[in-house]
LUMZA-746811 format. One line per field, with one value per residue (C-alpha): chain; residue number from 1; x, y, z; residue in three letters. Coordinates in Angstrom, 2 decimals. Example, Ala and Ser with C-alpha at 12.3 -4.5 7.8 and 13.67 -1.06 7.14 Angstrom:
// LUMZA-746811
chain	A:A
n	1:2
px	12.30:13.67
py	-4.50:-1.06
pz	7.80:7.14
res	ALA:SER
END
This chain:
// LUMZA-746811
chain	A:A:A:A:A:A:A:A:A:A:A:A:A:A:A:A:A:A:A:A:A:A:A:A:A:A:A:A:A:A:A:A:A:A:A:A:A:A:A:A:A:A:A:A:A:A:A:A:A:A:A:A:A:A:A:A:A:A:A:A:A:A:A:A:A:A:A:A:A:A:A:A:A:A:A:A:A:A:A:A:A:A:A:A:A:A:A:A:A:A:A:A:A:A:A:A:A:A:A:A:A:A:A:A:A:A:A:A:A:A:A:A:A:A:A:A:A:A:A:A:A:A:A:A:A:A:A:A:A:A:A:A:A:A:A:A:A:A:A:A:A:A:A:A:A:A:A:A:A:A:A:A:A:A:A:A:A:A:A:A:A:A:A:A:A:A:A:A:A:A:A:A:A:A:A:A:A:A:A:A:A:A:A:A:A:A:A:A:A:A:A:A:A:A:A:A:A:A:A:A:A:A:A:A:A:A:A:A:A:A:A:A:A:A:A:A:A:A:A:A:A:A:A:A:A:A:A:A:A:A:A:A:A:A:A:A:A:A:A:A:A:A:A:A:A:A:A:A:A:A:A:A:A:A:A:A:A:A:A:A:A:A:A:A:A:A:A:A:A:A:A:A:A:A:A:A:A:A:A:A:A:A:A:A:A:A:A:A:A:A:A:A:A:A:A:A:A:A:A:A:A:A:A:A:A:A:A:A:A:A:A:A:A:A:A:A:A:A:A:A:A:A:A:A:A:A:A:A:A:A:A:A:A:A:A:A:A:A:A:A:A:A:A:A:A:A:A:A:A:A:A:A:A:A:A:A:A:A:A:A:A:A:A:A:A:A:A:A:A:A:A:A:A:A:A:A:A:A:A:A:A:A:A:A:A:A:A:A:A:A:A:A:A:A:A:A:A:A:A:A:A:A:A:A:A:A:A:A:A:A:A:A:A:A:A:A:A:A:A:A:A:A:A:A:A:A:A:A:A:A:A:A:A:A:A:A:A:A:A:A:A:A:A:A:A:A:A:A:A:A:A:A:A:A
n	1:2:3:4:5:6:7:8:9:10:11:12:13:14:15:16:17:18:19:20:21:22:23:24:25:26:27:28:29:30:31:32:33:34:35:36:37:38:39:40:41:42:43:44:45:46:47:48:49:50:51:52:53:54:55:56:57:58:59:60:61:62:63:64:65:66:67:68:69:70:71:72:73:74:75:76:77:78:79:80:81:82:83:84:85:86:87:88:89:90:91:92:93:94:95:96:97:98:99:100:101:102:103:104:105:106:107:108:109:110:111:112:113:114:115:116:117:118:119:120:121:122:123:124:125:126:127:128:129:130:131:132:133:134:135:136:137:138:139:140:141:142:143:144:145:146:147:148:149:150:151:152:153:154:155:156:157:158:159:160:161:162:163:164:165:166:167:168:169:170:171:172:173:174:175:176:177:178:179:180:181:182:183:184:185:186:187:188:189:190:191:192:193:194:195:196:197:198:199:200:201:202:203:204:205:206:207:208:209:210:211:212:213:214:215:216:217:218:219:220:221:222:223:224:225:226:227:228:229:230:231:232:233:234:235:236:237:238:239:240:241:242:243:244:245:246:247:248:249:250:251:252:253:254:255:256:257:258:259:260:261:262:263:264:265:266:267:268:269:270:271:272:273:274:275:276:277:278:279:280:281:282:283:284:285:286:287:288:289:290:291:292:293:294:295:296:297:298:299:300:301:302:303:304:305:306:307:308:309:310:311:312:313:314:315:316:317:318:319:320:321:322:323:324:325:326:327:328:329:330:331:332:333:334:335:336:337:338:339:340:341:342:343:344:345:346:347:348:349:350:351:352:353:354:355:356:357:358:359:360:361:362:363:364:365:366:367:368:369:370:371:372:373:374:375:376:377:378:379:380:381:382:383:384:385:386:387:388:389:390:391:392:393:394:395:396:397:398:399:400:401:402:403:404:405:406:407:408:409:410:411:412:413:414:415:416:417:418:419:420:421:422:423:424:425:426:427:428:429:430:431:432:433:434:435:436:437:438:439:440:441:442:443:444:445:446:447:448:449:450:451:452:453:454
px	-94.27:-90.91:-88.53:-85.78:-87.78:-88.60:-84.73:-84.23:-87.03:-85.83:-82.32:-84.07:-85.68:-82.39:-83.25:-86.96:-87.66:-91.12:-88.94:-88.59:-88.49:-90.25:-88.07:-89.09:-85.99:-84.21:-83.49:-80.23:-79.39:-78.76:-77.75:-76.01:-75.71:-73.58:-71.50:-70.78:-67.82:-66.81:-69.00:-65.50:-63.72:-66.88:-67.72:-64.15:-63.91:-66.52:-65.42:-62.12:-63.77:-63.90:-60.17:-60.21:-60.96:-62.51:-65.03:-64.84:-66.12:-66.76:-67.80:-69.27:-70.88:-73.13:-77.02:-76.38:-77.84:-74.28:-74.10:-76.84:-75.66:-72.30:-73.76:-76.62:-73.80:-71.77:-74.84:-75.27:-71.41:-72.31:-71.14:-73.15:-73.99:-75.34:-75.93:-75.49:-76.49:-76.74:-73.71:-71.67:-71.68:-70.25:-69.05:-68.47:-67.12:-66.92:-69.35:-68.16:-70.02:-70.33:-72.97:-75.38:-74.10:-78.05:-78.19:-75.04:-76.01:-79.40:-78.21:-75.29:-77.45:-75.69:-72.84:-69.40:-68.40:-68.44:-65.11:-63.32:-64.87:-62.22:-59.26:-61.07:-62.96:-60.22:-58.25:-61.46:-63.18:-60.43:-62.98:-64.87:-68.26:-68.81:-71.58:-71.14:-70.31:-72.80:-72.08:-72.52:-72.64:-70.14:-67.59:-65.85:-64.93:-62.98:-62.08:-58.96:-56.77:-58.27:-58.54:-54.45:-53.94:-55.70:-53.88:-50.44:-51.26:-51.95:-56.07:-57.55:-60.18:-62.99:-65.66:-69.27:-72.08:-72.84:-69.90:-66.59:-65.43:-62.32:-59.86:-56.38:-55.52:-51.89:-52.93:-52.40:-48.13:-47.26:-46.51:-44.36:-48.00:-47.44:-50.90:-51.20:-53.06:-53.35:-56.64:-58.42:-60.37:-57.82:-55.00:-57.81:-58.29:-54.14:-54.27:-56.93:-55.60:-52.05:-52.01:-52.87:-50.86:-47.50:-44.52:-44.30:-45.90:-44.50:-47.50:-46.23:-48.20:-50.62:-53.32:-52.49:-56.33:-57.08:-59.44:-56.51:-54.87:-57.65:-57.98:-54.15:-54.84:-57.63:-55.66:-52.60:-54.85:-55.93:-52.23:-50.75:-48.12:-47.52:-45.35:-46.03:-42.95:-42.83:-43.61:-46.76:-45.03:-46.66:-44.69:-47.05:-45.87:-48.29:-49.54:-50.48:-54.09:-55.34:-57.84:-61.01:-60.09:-61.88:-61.73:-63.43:-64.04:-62.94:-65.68:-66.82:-64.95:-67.40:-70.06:-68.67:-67.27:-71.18:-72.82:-70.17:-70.95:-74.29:-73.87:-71.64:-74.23:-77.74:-75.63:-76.03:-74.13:-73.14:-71.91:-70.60:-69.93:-67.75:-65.52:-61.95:-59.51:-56.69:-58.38:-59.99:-57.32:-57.45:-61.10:-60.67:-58.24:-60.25:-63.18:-61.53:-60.11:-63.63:-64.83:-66.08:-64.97:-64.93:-64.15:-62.41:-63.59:-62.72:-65.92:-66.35:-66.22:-68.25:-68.90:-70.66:-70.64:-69.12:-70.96:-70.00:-69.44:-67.75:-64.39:-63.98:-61.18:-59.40:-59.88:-57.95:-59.35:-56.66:-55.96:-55.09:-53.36:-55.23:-58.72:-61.45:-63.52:-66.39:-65.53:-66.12:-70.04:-71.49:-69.15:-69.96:-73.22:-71.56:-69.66:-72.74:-72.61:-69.35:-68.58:-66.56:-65.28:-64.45:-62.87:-63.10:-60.76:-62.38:-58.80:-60.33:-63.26:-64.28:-67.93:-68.60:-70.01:-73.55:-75.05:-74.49:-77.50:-79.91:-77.93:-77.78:-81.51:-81.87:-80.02:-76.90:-74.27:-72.24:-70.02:-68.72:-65.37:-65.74:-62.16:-60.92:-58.93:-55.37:-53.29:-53.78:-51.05:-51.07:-50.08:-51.99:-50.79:-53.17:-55.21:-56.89:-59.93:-60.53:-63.17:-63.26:-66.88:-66.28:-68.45:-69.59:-71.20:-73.05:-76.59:-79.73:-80.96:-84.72:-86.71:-86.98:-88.00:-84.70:-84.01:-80.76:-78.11:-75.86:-74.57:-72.79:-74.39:-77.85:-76.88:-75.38:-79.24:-80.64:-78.27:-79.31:-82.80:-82.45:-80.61:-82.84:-86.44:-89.09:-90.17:-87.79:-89.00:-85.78:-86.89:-84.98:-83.60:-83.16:-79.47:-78.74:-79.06:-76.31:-73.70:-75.71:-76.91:-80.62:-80.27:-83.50:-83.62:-80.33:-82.55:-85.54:-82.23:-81.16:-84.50:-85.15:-88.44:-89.58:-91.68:-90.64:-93.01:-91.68
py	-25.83:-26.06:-22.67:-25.17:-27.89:-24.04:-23.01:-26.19:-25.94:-22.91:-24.34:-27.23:-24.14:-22.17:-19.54:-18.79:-16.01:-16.86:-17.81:-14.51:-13.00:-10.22:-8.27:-5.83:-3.82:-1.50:-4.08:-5.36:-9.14:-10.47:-14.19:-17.54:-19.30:-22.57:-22.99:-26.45:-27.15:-24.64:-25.04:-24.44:-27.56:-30.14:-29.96:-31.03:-33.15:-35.32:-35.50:-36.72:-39.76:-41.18:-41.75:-44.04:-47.95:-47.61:-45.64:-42.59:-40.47:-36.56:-34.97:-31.27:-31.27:-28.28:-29.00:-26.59:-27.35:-27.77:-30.30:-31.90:-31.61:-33.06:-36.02:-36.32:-36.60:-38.69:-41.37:-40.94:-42.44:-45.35:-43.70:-44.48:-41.31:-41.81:-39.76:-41.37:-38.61:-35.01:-33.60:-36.86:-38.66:-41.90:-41.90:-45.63:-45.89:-49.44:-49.52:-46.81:-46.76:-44.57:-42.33:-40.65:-37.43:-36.22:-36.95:-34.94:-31.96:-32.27:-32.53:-30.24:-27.07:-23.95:-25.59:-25.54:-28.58:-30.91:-30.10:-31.05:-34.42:-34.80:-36.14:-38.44:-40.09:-40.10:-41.74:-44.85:-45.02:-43.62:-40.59:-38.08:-36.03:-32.61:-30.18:-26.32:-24.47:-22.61:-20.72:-17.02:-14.18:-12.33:-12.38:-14.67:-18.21:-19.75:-22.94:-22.82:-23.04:-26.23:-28.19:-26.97:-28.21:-31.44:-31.47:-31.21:-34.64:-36.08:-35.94:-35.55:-32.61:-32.77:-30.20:-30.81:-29.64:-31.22:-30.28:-31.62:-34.83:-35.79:-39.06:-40.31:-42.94:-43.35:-42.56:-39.45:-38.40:-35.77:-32.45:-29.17:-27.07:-23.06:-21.26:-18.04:-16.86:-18.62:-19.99:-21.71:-24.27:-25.02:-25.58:-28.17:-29.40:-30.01:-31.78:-34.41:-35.38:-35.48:-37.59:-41.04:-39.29:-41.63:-39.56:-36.08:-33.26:-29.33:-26.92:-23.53:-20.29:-22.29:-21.00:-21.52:-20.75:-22.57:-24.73:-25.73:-26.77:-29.05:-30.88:-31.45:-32.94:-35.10:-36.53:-37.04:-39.16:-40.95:-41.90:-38.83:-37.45:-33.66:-31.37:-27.47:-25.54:-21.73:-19.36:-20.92:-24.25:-27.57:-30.81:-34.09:-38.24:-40.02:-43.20:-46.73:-46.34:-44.31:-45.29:-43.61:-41.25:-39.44:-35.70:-33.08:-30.01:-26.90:-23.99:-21.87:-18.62:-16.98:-17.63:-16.52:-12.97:-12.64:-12.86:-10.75:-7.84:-8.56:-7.83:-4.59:-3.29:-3.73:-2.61:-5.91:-8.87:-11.97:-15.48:-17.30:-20.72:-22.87:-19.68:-20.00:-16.78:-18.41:-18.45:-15.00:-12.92:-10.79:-10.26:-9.77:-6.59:-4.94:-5.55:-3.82:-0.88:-0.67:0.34:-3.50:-5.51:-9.18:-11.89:-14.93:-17.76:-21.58:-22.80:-19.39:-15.46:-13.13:-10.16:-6.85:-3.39:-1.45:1.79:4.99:5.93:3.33:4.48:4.32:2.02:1.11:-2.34:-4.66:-8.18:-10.47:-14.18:-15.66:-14.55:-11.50:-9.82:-12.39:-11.35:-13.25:-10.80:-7.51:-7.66:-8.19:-5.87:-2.98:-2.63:-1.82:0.58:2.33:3.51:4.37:7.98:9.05:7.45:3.93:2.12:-1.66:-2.42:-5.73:-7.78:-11.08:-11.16:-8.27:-7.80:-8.28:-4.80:-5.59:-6.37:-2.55:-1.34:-2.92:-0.56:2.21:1.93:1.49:4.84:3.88:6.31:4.64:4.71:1.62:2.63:-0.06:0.80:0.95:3.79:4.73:7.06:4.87:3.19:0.06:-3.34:-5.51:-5.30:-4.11:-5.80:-5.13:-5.42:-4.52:-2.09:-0.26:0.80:4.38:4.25:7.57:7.56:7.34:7.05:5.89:2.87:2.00:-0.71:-1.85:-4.86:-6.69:-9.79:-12.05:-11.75:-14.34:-16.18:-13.00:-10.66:-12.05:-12.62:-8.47:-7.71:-9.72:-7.36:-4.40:-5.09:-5.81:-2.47:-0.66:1.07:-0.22:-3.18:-4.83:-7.82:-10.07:-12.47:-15.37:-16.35:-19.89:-19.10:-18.27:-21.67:-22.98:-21.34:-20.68:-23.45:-22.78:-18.82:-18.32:-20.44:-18.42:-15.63:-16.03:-17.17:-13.75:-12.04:-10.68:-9.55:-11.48:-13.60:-16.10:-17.24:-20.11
pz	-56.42:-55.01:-56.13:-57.12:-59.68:-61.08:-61.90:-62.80:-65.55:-66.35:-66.97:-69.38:-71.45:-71.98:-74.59:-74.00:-73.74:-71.66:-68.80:-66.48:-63.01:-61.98:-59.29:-56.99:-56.29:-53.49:-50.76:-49.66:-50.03:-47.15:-45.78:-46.62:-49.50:-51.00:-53.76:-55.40:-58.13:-61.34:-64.13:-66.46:-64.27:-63.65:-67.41:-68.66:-65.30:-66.83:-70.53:-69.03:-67.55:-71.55:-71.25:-67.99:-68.34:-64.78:-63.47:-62.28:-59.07:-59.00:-55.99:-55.50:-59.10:-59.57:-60.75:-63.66:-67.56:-68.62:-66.76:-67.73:-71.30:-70.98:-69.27:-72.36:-74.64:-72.39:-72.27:-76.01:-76.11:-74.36:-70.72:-68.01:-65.81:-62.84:-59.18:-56.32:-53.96:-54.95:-56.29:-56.72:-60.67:-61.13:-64.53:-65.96:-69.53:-70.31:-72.82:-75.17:-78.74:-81.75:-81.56:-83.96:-85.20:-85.20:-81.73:-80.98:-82.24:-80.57:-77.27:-77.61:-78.14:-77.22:-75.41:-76.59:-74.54:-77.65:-79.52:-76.07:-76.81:-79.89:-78.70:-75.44:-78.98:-81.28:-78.76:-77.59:-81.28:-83.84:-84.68:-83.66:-84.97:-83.88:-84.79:-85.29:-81.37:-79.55:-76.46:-75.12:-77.37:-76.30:-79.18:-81.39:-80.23:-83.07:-83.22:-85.01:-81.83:-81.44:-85.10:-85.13:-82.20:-83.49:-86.41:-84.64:-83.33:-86.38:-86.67:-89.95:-89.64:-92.42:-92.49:-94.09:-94.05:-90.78:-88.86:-88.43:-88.57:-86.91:-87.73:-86.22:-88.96:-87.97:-84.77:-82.14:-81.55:-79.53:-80.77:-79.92:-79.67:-79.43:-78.76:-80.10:-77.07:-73.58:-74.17:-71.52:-74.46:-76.91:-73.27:-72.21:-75.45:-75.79:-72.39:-73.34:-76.31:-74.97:-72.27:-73.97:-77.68:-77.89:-76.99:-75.51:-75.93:-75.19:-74.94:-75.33:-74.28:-72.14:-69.79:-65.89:-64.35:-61.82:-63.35:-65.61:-62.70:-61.14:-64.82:-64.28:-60.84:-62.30:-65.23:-62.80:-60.35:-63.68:-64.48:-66.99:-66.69:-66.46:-65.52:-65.44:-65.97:-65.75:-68.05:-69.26:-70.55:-69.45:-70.78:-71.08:-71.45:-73.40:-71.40:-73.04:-70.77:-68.04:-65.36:-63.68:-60.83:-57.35:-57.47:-55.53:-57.68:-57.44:-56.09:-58.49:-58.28:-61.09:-58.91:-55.83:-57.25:-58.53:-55.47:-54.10:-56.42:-55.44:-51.63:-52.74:-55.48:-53.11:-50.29:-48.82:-46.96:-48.16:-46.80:-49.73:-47.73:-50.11:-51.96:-51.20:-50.94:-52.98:-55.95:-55.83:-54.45:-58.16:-57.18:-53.43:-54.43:-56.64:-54.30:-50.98:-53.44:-54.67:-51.00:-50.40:-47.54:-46.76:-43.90:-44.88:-43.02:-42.98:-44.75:-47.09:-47.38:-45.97:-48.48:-47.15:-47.80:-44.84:-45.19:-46.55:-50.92:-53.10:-54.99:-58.51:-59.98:-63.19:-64.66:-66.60:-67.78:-68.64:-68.24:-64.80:-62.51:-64.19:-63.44:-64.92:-67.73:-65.91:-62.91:-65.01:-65.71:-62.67:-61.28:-63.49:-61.78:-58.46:-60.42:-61.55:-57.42:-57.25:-56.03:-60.11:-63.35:-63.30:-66.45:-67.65:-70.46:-71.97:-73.12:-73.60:-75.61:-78.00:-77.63:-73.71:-72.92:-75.13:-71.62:-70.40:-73.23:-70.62:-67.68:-69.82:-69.94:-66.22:-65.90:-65.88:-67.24:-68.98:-72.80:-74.68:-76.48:-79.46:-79.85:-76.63:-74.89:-75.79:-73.17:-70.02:-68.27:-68.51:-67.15:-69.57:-73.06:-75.56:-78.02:-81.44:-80.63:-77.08:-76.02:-72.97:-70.65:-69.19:-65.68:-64.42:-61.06:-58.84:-60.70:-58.81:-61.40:-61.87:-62.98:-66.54:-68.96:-69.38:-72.04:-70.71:-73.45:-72.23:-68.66:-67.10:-68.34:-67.20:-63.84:-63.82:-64.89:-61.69:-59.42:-61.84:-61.05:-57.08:-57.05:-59.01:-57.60:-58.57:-60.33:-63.48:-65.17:-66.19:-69.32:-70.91:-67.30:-68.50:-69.84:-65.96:-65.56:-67.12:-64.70:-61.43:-59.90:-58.05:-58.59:-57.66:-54.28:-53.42:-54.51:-52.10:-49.46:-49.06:-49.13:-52.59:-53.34:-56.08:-58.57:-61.08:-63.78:-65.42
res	UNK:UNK:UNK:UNK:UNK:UNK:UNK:UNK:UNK:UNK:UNK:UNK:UNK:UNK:UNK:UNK:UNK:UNK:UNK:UNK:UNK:UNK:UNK:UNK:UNK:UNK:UNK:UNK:UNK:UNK:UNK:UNK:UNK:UNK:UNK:UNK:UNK:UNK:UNK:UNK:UNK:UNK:UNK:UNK:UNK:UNK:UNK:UNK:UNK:UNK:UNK:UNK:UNK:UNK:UNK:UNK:UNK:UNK:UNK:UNK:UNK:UNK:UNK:UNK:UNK:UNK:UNK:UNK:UNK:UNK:UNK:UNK:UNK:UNK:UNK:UNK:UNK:UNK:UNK:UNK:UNK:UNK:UNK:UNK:UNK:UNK:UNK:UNK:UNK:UNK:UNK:UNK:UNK:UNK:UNK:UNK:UNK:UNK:UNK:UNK:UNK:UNK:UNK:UNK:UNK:UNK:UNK:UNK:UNK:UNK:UNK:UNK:UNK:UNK:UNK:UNK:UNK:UNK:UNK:UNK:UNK:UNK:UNK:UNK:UNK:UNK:UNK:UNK:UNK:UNK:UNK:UNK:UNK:UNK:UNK:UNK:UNK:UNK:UNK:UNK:UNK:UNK:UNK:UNK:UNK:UNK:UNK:UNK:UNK:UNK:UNK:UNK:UNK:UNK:UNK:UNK:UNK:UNK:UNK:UNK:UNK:UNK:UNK:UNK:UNK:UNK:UNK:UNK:UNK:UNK:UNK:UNK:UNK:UNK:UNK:UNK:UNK:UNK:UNK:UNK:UNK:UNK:UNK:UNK:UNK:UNK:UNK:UNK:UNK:UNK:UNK:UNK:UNK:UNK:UNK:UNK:UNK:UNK:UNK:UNK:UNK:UNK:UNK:UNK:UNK:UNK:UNK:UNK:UNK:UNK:UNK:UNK:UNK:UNK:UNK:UNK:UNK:UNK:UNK:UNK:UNK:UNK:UNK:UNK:UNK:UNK:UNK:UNK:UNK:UNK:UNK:UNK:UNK:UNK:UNK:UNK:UNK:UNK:UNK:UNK:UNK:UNK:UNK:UNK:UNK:UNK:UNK:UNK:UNK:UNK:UNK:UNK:UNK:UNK:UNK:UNK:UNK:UNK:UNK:UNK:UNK:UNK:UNK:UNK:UNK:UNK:UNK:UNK:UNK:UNK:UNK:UNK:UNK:UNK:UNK:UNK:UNK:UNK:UNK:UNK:UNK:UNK:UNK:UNK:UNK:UNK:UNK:UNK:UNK:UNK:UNK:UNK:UNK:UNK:UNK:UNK:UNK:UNK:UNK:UNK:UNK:UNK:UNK:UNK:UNK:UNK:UNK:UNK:UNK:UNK:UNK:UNK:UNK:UNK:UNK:UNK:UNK:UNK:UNK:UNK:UNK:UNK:UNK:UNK:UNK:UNK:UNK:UNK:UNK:UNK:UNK:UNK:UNK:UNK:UNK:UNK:UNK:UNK:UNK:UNK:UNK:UNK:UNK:UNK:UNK:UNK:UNK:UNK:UNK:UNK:UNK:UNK:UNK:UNK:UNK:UNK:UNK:UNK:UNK:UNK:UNK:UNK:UNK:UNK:UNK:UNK:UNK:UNK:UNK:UNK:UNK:UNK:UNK:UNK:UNK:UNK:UNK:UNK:UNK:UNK:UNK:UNK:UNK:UNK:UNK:UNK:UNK:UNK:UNK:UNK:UNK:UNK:UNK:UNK:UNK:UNK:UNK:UNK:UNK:UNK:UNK:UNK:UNK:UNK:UNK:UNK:UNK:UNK:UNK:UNK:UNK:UNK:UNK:UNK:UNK:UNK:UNK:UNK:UNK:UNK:UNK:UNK:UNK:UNK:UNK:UNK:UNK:UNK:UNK:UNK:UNK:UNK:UNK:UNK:UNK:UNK:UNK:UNK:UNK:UNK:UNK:UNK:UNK:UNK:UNK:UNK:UNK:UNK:UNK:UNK:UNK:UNK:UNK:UNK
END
């Protein structure tokens, strides 16, 4: 049985708990592996296809179970999905239809992807059905940035029992739009609704990541019209129609900065092939002050440790061009080696640290402010309910039994577990899945001792 028809099982099971990996731990990871498109650009790349009268082409799609839920829905819509060769979708949606809100909600499962469905619907079928969001656990995800964004254009939002159902009687205008944070969902959400909305649209406080950027690109190369100004303003010309577009996405930089904690934490060496050192040069910093070093190469980044203790540093999560919250947990387990006290102030979401209980129990030393920590300086400005993860090291980890809480925080147990002595059995690896495409060939890739029992 072939190690990647088992991940990808394992990605069609997301949430049980039977699905695990037994790791053997204590040996550095060591080798090559490839990267294919961001799961946060490939996602919305594909929802965006609904607003084209043409087909569309996307190139460099990950084999993730996000994926394969956005193109579920997209086929429950009447959008024909289909796959060329591996990691290319042709996206056709000629044929757009009403579909069953039961069947939604079915095939939407944990994923959040659905509410960026609203304004692509409202736009080809005058409303949209959504059912209750899903996602990781870590922390609130309302949707109220979105539904007033919604409402700014002139939808109709209804809640039942159901969900939400969403209509544009007089049809979608555009809207003067301030966010009250630079979020990456509700900035996506303002973009796909905009760009076929009659008139203009000024989105205030919006989020710049690069991901962002690419869904720009895409919509551009679909006919919209945008233009980013500075200070987090982006200006967008409704269109009378928009057509199907050819993009190559963006690598995944979540992925990337994962392995490369990896190679750090199991004092390893690692050839991401595909990372770029645009993107990552937040992570790259932090990386080299942590004692890491890397090559940048044409085709990817070479991540190693060098030898010698790893420093402890002081970190910051924060939108981009700031530290990535998806950076921090897989990184706290290199921390754990560190030679002193490191600190992670969590910014973005409040309850990202639940993952260190499993460290902690590993023999980690480590203490969750639920508060956060006054009397640091500061460059990112505080928030109410940040916490902070005090990180006293180094401390020798070994082998436990380890449930995956969410995406990050799963894959930070897998490096726990390689780093650790002994054996550590991971369970509920399924939820991996959805953000790491073939873990566990990239796994048995770079020489990890291990079994998986699907």
């Amino acid at each position: 049985m072939s190690l990647i028809t088992d991940a990808q099982k394992a990605g069609g099971r997301v949430g049980l708990k039977s699905d695990k990996i037994v790791i053997n731990g204590g040996k550095p990871l060591r080798g090559r592996i490839e990267i294919r498109g961001a799961k946060n650009l490939a996602t919305k790349a594909m929802v965006a296809a609904l607003l084209g009268d043409t087909p569309s082409i996307l190139r460099n799609v990950p084999d993730i179970s996000d994926v394969n839920v956005v193109t579920g829905m997209l086929n429950a819509y009447g959008v024909s999905v289909t796959e060329p060769e591996p990691g290319t979708l042709v996206l056709d949606p000629s044929n757009v239809l009403k579909a069953h809100f039961a069947e939604i909600d079915a095939l939407a499962g944990s994923s959040r992807i659905p509410i960026l469905f609203c304004g692509p619907l409202l736009h080809r079928l005058g409303e949209a059905l959504i059912p209750d969001l899903g996602g990781c656990r870590i922390g609130d995800r309302p949707i109220d940035f979105h539904m007033d964004a919604l409402r700014a254009f002139g939808a109709v939002v209804d809640k039942g029992y159901e969900g939400i159902r969403l209509t544009a009687p007089n049809g979608l205008k555009g809207a003067e739009i301030e966010l009250p944070y630079p979020s990456v969902g509700a900035t996506e959400q303002v973009l796909l609704t905009a760009v076929r909305a009659e008139g203009v649209t000024e989105l205030k406080n919006a989020a710049i990541e690069p991901e962002i950027m690419d869904l720009i690109a895409i919509l551009q190369k679909m006919g919209a019209i945008i233009n980013v100004e500075p200070n987090r303003v982006i200006f967008i010309e409704g269109v009378d129609k928009l057509h199907g577009y050819e993009h190559r996405a963006l690598f995944d930089r979540n992925e990337a900065a994962s392995w490369a904690s990896a190679a750090l934490a199991t004092e390893g060496d690692i050839f991401v092939g595909g990372a770029k050192q645009q993107e990552l040069m937040t992570f790259l910093n932090i990386f080299r002050k942590v004692g890491g070093a890397f090559d940048i190469h044409e085709d990817g980044i070479r991540f190693y440790h060098p030898g010698g203790p790893l420093k402890p540093v002081v970190v910051e999560t924060d939108v981009h061009p700031g530290f990535m919250t998806d950076w921090q947990q897989p990184l706290i387990v290199a921390l754990t080696k560190a030679d002193g006290v490191s600190i992670v102030h969590e910014t973005v979401y409040e309850n990202r640290f639940g993952f260190t209980d499993a460290l902690i129990a590993m023999g980690a030393d480590i203490v969750v402010h639920k508060n956060g920590l006054a009397g640091h300086t500061r460059r990112v400005a505080r928030r109410e309910f940040e916490q902070a993860a005090v990180i006293t090291g180094p401390t020798p980890l070994h082998g436990a039994d380890v449930v995956v809480p969410d995406l990050r925080g799963g894959f930070s147990h897998l490096i726990a577990a390689l780093t650790a002595e002994g054996k550590s059995t991971i369970s509920n690896v399924g939820i991996i899945s959805r953000g790491y495409e073939h873990f566990i060939d990239k796994l048995a890739l770079l020489g990890a001792d291990f079994v998986y029992e699907g």
